[in-house]
Structure formats: structure tokens, C-alpha cells
GUDO-761235 format. One record per residue (C-alpha): residue in one letter; residue number from 1; x, y, z. Coordinates in steps of 0.02 Angstrom, whole numbers, plus 50000, padded with zeros to 5 digits. Example, Ala and Ser with C-alpha at 12.3 -4.5 7.8 and 13.67 -1.06 7.14 Angstrom:
<rs>
["a", 1, [50615, 49775, 50390]]
["s", 2, [50684, 49947, 50357]]
</rs>
This chain:
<rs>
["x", 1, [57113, 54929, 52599]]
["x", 2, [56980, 54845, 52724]]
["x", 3, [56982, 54754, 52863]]
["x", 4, [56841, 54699, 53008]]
["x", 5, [56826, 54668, 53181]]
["x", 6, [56822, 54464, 53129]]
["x", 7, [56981, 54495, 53077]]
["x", 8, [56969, 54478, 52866]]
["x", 9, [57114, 54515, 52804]]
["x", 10, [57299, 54542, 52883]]
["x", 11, [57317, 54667, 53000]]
["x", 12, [57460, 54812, 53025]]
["x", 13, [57609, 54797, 53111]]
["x", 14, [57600, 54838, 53313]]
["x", 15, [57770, 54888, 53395]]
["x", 16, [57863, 54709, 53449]]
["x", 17, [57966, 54727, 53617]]
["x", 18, [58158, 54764, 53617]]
["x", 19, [58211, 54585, 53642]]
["x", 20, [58089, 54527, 53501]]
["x", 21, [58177, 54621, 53385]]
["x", 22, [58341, 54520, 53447]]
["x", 23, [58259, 54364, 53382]]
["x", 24, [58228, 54426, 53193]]
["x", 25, [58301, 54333, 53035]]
["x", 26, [58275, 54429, 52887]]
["x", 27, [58257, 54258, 52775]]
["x", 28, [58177, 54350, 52596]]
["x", 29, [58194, 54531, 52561]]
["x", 30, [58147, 54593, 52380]]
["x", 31, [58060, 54715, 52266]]
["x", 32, [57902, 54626, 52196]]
["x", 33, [57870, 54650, 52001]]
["x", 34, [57773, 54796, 51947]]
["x", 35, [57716, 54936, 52028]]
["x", 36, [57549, 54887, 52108]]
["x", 37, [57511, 54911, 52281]]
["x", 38, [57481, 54763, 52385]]
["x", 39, [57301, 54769, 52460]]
["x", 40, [57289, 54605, 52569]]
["x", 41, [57356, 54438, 52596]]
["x", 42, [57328, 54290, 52695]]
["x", 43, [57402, 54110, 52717]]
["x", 44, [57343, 53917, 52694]]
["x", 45, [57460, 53784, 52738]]
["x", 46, [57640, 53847, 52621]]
["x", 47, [57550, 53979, 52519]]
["x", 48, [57542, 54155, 52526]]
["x", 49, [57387, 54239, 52422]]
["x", 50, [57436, 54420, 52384]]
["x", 51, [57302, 54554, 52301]]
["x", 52, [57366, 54734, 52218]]
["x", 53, [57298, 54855, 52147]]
["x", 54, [57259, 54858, 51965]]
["x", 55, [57360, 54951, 51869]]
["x", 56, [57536, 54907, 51725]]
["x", 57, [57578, 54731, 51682]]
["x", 58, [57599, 54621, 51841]]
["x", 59, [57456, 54514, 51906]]
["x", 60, [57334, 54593, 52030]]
["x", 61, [57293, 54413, 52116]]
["x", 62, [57476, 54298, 52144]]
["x", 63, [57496, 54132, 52233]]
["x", 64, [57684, 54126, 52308]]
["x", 65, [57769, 53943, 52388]]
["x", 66, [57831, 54006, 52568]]
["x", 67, [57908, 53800, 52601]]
["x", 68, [58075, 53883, 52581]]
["x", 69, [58055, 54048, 52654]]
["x", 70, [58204, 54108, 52592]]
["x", 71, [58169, 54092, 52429]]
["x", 72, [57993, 54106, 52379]]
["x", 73, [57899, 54045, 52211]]
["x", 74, [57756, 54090, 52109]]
["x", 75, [57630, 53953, 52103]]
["x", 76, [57494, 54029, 51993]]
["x", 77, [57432, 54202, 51945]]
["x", 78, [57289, 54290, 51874]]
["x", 79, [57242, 54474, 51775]]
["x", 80, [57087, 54511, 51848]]
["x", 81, [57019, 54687, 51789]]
["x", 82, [57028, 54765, 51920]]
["x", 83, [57115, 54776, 52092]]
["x", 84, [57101, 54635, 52205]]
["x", 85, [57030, 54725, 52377]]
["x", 86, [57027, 54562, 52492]]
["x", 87, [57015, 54395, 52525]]
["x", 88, [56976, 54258, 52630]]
["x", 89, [56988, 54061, 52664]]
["x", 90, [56842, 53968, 52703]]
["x", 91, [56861, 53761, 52702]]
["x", 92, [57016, 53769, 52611]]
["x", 93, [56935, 53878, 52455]]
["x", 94, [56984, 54062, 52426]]
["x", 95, [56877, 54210, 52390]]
["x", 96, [56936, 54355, 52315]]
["x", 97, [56854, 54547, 52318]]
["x", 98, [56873, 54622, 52162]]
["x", 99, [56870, 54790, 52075]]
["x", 100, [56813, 54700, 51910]]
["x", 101, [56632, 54730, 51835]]
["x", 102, [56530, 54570, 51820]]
["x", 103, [56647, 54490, 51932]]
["x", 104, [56651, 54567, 52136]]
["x", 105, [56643, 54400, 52202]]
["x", 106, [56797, 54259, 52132]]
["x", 107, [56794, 54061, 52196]]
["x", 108, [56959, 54003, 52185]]
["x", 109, [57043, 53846, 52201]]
["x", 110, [57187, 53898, 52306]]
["x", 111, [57317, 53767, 52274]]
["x", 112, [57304, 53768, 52081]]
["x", 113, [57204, 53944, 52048]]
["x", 114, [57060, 53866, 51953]]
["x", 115, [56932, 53990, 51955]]
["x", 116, [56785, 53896, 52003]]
["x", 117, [56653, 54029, 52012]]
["x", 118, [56626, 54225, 51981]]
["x", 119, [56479, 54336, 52074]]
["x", 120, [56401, 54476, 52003]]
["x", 121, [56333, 54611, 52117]]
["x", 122, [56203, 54714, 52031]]
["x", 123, [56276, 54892, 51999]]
["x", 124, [56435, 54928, 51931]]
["x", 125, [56541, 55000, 52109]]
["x", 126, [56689, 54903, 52147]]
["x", 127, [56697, 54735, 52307]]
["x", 128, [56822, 54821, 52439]]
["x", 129, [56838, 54712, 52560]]
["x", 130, [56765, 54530, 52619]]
["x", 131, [56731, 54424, 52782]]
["x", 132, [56692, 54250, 52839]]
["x", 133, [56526, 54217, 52917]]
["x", 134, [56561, 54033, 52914]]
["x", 135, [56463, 53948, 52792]]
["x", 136, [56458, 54133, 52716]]
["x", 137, [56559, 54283, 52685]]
["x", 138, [56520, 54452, 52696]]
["x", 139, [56556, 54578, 52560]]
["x", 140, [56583, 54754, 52562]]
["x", 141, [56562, 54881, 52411]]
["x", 142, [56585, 55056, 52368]]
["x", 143, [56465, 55188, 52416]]
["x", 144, [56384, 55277, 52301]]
["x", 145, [56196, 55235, 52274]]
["x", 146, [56103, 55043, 52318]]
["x", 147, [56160, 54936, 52440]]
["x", 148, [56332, 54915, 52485]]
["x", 149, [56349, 54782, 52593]]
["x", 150, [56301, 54609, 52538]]
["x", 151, [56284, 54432, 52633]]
["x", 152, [56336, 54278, 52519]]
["x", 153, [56285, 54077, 52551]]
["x", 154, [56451, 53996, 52486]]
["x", 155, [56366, 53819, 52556]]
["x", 156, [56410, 53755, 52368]]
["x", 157, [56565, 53835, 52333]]
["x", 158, [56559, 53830, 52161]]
["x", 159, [56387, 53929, 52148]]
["x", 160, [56393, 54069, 52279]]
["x", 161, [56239, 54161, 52273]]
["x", 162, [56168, 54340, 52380]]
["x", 163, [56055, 54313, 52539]]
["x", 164, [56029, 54460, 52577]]
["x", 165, [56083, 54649, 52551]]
["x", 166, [56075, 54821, 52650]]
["x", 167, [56146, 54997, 52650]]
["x", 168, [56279, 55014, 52789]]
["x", 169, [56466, 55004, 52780]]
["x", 170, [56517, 54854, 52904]]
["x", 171, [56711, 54846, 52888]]
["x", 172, [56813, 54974, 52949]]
["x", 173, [56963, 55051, 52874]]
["x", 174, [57107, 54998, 52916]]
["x", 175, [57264, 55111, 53025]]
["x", 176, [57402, 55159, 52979]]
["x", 177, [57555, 55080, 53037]]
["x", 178, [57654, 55184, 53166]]
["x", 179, [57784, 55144, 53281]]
["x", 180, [57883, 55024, 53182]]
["x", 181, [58067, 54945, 53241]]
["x", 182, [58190, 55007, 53106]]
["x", 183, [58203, 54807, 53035]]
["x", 184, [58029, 54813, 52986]]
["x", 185, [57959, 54903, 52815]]
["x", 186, [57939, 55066, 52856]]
["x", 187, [57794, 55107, 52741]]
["x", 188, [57704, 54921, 52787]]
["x", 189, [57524, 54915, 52681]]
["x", 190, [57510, 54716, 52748]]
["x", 191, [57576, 54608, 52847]]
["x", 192, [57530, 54440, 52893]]
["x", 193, [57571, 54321, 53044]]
["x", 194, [57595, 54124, 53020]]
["x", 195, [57675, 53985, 53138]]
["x", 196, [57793, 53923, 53038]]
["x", 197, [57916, 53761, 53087]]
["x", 198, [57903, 53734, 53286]]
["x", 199, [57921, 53891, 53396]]
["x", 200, [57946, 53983, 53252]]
["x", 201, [57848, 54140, 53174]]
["x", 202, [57831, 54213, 52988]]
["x", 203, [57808, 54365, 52977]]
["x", 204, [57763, 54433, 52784]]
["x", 205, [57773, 54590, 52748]]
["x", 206, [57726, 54699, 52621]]
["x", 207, [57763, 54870, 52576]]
["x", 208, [57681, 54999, 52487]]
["x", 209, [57811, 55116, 52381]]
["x", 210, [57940, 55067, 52308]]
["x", 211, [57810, 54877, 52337]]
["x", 212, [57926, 54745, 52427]]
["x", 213, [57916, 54584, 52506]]
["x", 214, [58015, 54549, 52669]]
["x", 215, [57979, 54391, 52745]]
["x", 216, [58054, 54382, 52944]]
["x", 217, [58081, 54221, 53029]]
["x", 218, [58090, 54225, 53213]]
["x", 219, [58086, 54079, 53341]]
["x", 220, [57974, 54135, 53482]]
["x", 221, [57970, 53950, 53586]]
["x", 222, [58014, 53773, 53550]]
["x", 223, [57861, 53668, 53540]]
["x", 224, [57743, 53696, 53399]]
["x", 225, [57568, 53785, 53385]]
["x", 226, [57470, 53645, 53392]]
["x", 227, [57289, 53712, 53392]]
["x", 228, [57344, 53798, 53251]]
["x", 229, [57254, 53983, 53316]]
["x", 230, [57420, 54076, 53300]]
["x", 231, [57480, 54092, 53451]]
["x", 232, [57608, 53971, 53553]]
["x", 233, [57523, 53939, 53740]]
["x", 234, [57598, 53865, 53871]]
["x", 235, [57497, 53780, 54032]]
["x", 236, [57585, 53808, 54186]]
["x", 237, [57537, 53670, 54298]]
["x", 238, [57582, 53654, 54481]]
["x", 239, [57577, 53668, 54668]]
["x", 240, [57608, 53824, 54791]]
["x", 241, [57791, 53858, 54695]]
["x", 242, [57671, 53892, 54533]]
["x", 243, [57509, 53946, 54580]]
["x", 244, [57581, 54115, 54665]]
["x", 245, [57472, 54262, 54741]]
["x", 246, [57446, 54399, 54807]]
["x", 247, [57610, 54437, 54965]]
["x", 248, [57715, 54289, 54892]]
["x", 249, [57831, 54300, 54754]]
["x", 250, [57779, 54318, 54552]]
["x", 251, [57769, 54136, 54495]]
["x", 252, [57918, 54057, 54371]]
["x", 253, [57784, 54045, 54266]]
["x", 254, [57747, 54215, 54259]]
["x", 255, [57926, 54260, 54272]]
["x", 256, [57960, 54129, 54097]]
["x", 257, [57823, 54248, 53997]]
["x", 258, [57900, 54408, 54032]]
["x", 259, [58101, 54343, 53995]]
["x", 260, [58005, 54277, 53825]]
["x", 261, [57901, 54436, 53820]]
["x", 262, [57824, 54388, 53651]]
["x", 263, [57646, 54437, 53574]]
["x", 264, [57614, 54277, 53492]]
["x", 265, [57667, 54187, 53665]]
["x", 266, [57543, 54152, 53804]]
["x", 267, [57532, 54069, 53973]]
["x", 268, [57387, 53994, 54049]]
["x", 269, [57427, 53958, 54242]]
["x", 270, [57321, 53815, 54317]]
["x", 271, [57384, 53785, 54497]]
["x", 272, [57343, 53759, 54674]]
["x", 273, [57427, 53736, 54863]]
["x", 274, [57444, 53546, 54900]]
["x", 275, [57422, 53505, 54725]]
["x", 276, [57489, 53320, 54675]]
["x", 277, [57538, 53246, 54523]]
["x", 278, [57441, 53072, 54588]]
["x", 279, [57244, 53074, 54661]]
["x", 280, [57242, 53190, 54810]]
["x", 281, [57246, 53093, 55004]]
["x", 282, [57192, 53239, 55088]]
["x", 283, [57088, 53381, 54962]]
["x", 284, [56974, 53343, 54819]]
["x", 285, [57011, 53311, 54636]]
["x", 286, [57045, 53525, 54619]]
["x", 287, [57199, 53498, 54695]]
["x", 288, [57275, 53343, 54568]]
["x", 289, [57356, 53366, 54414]]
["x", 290, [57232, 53259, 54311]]
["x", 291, [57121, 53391, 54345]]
["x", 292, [57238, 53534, 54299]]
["x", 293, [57276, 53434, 54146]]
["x", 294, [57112, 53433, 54085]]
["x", 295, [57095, 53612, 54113]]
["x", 296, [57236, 53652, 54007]]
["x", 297, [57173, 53556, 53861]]
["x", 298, [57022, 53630, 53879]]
["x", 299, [57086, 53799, 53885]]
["x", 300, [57179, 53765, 53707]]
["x", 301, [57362, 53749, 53783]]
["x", 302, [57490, 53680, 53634]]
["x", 303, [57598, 53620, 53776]]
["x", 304, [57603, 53597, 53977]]
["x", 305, [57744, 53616, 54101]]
["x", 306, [57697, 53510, 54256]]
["x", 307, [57794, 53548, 54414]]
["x", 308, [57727, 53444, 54552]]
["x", 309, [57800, 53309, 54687]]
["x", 310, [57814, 53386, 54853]]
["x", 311, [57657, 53372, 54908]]
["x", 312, [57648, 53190, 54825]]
["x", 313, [57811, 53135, 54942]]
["x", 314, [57718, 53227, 55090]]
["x", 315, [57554, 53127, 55055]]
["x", 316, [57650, 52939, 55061]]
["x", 317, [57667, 52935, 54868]]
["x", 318, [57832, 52838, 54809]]
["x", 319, [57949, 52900, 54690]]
["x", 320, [57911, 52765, 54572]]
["x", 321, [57709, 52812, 54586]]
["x", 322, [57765, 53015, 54559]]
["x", 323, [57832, 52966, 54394]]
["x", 324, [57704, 52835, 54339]]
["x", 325, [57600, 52982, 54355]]
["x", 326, [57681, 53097, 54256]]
["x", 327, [57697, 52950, 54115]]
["x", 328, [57522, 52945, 54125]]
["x", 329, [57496, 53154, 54117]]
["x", 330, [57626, 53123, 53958]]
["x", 331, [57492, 52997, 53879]]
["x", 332, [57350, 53122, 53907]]
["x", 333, [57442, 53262, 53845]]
["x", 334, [57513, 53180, 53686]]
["x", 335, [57332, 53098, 53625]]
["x", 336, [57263, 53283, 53653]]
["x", 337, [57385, 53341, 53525]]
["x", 338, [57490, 53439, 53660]]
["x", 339, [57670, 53432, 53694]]
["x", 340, [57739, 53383, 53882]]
["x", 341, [57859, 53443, 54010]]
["x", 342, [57903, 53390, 54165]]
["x", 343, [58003, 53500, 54303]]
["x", 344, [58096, 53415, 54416]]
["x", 345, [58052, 53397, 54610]]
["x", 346, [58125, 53556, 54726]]
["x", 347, [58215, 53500, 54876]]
["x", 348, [58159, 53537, 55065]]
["x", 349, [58259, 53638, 55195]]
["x", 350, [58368, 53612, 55297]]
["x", 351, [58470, 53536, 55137]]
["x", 352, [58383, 53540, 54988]]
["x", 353, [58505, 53421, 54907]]
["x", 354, [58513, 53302, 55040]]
["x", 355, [58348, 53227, 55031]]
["x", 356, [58360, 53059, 54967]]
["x", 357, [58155, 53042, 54933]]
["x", 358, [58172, 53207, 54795]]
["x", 359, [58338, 53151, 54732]]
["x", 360, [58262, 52966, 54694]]
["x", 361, [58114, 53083, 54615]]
["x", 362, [58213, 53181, 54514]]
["x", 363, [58339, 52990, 54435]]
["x", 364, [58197, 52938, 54391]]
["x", 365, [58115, 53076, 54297]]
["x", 366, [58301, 53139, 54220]]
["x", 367, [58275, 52929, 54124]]
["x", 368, [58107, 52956, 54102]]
["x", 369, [58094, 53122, 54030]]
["x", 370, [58278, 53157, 53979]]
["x", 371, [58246, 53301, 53825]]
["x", 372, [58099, 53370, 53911]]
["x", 373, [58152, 53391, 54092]]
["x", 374, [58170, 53552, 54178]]
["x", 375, [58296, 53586, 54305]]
["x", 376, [58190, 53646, 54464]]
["x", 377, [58313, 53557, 54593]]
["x", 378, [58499, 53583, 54565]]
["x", 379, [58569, 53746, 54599]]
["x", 380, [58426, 53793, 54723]]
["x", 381, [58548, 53836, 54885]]
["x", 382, [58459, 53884, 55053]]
["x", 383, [58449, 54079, 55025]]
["x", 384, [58328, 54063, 54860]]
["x", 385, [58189, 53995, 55001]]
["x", 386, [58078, 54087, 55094]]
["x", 387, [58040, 53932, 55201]]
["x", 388, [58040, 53757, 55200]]
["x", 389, [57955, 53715, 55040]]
["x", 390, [57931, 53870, 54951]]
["x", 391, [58048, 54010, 54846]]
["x", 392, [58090, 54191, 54863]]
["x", 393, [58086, 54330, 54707]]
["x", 394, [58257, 54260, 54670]]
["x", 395, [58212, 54062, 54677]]
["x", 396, [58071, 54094, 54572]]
["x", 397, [58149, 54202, 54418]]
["x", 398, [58285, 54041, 54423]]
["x", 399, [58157, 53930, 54403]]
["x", 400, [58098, 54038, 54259]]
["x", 401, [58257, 54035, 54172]]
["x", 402, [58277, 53858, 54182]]
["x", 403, [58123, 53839, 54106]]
["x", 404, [58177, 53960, 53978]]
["x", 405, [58321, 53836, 53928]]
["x", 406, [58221, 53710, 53902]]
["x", 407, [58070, 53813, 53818]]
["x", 408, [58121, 53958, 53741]]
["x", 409, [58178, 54019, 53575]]
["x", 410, [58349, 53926, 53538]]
["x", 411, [58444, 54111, 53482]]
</rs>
């Protein structure tokens, strides 16, 4: 089995953290029919595209219906001749690396398995593994004599055709899996990562004797993946209480990705001293939200967590404007594709409760933003700050975990 540094095919299995573990439901676990090794697999919208080696009376190429992970369904399957070595996706189509003579190279159409074209390669060595180069793939053969590594224009799909060939081996093999928590196959040959329903993670995994299936479901966050690049990233957005330092203490947003301590979870934290959630009075547009906001999107954030108002109260900004301008982050946010959050406003020392400008804030966002409203104001007594405005280690980790109520896996 092959695999690349563009990432080809699915990769092994890398040792998830304790608490990751705690997440895991087991939704599919059963022998697959035959006896032939799974090579690679990879995902497009509900299916799963699984190659084996060739070899007794099963199918080396299968197309499986993951909508119900629980219990999943052949869609179409094909004899091929000879093992299937690896595969790809390009614009919805699916190429296939075969061990068959007079066919290295299949064109597939994924949902229904039409073949719609086969490649020769001159020679009779096997295809062991394949890339995408965009409009072209990459294909790798045995060595053995003549070129082994072959560039392909797939520009029509249905007659792919060689650009170019050379003598090199360009994919590397792929390592063993080590390491592994005891829920996982212990003798993985693939596995392969998909976002699943919001927050959640599928996890397919395939292993190599007796040959199995196990698919694991495992909520990770609650908004979806909406860039679609397989991981769920969150933009932390704020003032002084969320940008954090050097000699202050570790953001809440910081704080939130180590409680969720996830590999397919990310934060991206975009904040600044003074910043306001309305046009700055005082610094220049670095210091708004609108400017964070934009950042974030850039940055390919699936949702944002914006935690601002104190300096916006300390600037002359009404409670009324504070929340018009988080309804108009919201409408940003949600025509970029990206899901929104609001925290609520902290209170100010002496009594952090007392302070009728935050608390008409905070009414206003809790009708506003009722299912996606984080807690940053109740609960905050005078020993979690280390001044005025701004949090100790402890007033920061509960900001973290109320952002973990409203964020984080639901189990």
C-alpha cells in the first residue's frame, strides 16, 4: 500500500488523547466478505470506496452507503483482475490503481460504478498507488525495468491519456500503525477520516487479518465543518480577556482547545487590547471586530466566538448599538457560510454584577442570541479578577468551560 506527501490515499491511525477515546461510539463493527486485504479507501459525500487485494471470490473495488452509519450498504461492485492499489477523487469522478494488465488506470463514475474509461501503461508491472495533481493524477508503478512513474491529463475524464513519464519512485510507503487505544483495530491497514453530521467525526477503519470494518462515530464540537477541509476551527474573537500574552493568564480560548483536546479541532485566536465590537473611537480599524471578522473568514474558520463589549461601554457605545453590532457580525458570519457565537459582556470591579450598563448588555444579547450565547458574566465573583477589567488563571479556564457548554461535544 502507497501513500504521498499530497496525501493520496487514507492515512494510518496516530494515537488520539485519553479523553478522545471517552467520546467513541462504536456505530458498525463487522468482518467484511472474503479474505482480501483492504489496500485504500477514501470518501465522497455518503460513500465509502474500498480497494483489496486480488485474490478468492469477493470484489477487489466496492462502493458502501455510510447515510446510516450503523448499518452500511453495498452500492455497486466490480472484479477487476487484479488488486486495487489506490484511488482518488478528482471533480466528483474516481480513479482507481490497478494490478490488472491493459487496465492500470480505471475512470469511474462513483455514484453508480460505470466504468467510463481504462488506461493502459505500456509494460506489463502492476499501478501501486495514485495522486491528484489537479487537473491530473499521478501514478505510480512497480519497479522493475522502464519508467515507473507516470503523469496523466484527466482534463476529459472519459479519455485520460500519459503526459509524460520518468524513472523515480514518488510516493512513499506507507507506516505502520503503532500506538493504537485498545477500541481501535489493532492490526489497522486503512483508515479514513470524514465530518460526518455537525461536530461529529467518522472514523472508518479497516483491518488487515482476520479483514474488518469498524466504523467509530465521535462528536468532537457542535457546529459543523463548513469549509469542508476536515477539520472543525473555531475563531476566537475578542478584546484583552481573549487576546492573552506573554505574563497574563492563558486565554479561555486557549484554555476551550485543550478541555476539547481534539486533532480534528482547531482554534484560530484573532484579538487585541481595546478591541470593540462597533468602529473603534480611539484606535484604528485593527482594534474592531469587523476587522477580526474578516480575518477569521479569511483564515477558513467554520465558526466564530465573539467576546467583546467592555471597551464598547468604555468608548460611549449604548447597549442597544453593542448588540446591533453583533447582529450585524451574525449577518457577515452567516453569508460567509460560518456559524456565530456571541459571549456575553464581563462585569467591572468593584461588583461585577452590579453594573447596570453590562447587565442591560447582556438582556439584550440573552433575546437576541438565546441558543448561541455564552455565559461570560454570571458566576464571575471578585477573586476570578486580577483587576478591574481583566481575569486570573482561574477566571479564564471558567470562561473556557462555559464556552465548552455551549461548544463542545454534547457526551
Amino acid at each position: 500500500m502507497v501513500n504521498n506527501s499530497i496525501r493520496v490515499v487514507a492515512t494510518c491511525l496516530a494515537l488520539l488523547a485519553p479523553n478522545v477515546e471517552a467520546r467513541v461510539d462504536v456505530a458498525f463493527d463487522q468482518r467484511l466478505p472474503g479474505k482480501k486485504q483492504v489496500q485504500c479507501a477514501d470518501t465522497l459525500g455518503d460513500l465509502v470506496f474500498i480497494g483489496r487485494t486480488r485474490g478468492g471470490s469477493s470484489a477487489e473495488l466496492t462502493a458502501l452507503d455510510i447515510s446510516d452509519p450503523s448499518a452500511p450498504r453495498t452500492v455497486w461492485e466490480h472484479e477487476l483482475r487484479g488488486s486495487a492499489n489506490g484511488l482518488t477523487i478528482v471533480d466528483e469522478t474516481l480513479y482507481v490503481a490497478t494490478g490488472a494488465n491493459r487496465a492500470e488506470l480505471l475512470v469511474i463514475e462513483p455514484r453508480d460504478g460505470a466504468i467510463l474509461a481504462a488506461l493502459d501503461l505500456p509494460g506489463p508491472r502492476d499501478a501501486t498507488g495514485i495522486a491528484s495533481l489537479g487537473r491530473g493524477l499521478l501514478l505510480q508503478r512497480n519497479t522493475g525495468g522502464g519508467d515507473d512513474a507516470f503523469l496523466i491529463d484527466i482534463r476529459d475524464r472519459g479519455a485520460p491519456a500519459v503526459v509524460t513519464s520518468w524513472n523515480g519512485r514518488v510516493l512513499e510507503e506507507t507506516p505502520e500503525a503503532t500506538a493504537l487505544p485498545d477500541h481501535f483495530v489493532p492490526n489497522l491497514a486503512v483508515r479514513v477520516d470524514r465530518p460526518w453530521s455537525p461536530g461529529t467525526m467518522l472514523h472508518l477503519l479497516f483491518a488487515r487479518q482476520p479483514v474488518e470494518l469498524e466504523i467509530l462515530r465521535r462528536d468532537v464540537v457542535r457546529f459543523p465543518d463548513n469549509d469542508g477541509d476536515g477539520v472543525f476551527r473555531l475563531g476566537c474573537l475578542g478584546d484583552s480577556n481573549t487576546f492573552g500574552y506573554p505574563g497574563l493568564p492563558r486565554s479561555w480560548c486557549v484554555q476551550l482547545r485543550d478541555i476539547i483536546d481534539d486533532p480534528f479541532f482547531e482554534v484560530l485566536l484573532i484579538a487585541a487590547p481595546g478591541a470593540t465590537a462597533n468602529p473603534q473611537t480611539i484606535f484604528d480599524e485593527r482594534f474592531d471586530a469587523a476587522h477580526h471578522l474578516e480575518s477569521a473568514i479569511e483564515s477558513g474558520v467554520d465558526a466564530v466566538l465573539l467576546a467583546y463589549g467592555t471597551n464598547d461601554l468604555q468608548q460611549g457605545y449604548s447597549p442597544e448599538e453593542i448588540a446591533r453590532a453583533y447582529r450585524e457580525h451574525r449577518a457577515v458570519a452567516e453569508a460567509a457560510g460560518i456559524d456565530f457565537y456571541v459571549a456575553s459582556t464581563p462585569g467591572r470591579l468593584p461588583d461585577p454584577t452590579a453594573d447596570s450598563m453590562v447587565v442591560a448588555v447582556n438582556e439584550i444579547l440573552a433575546a437576541t442570541f438565546p441558543e448561541r450565547l455564552v455565559d461570560f458574566f454570571s458566576g464571575f465573583v471578585p477573586e476570578l479578577y486580577r483587576d478591574r477589567l481583566h481575569f486570573t488563571e482561574r477566571g479564564q479556564a471558567l470562561r473556557a468551560e462555559r464556552a465548552h457548554e455551549v461548544l463542545g461535544p454534547r457526551r
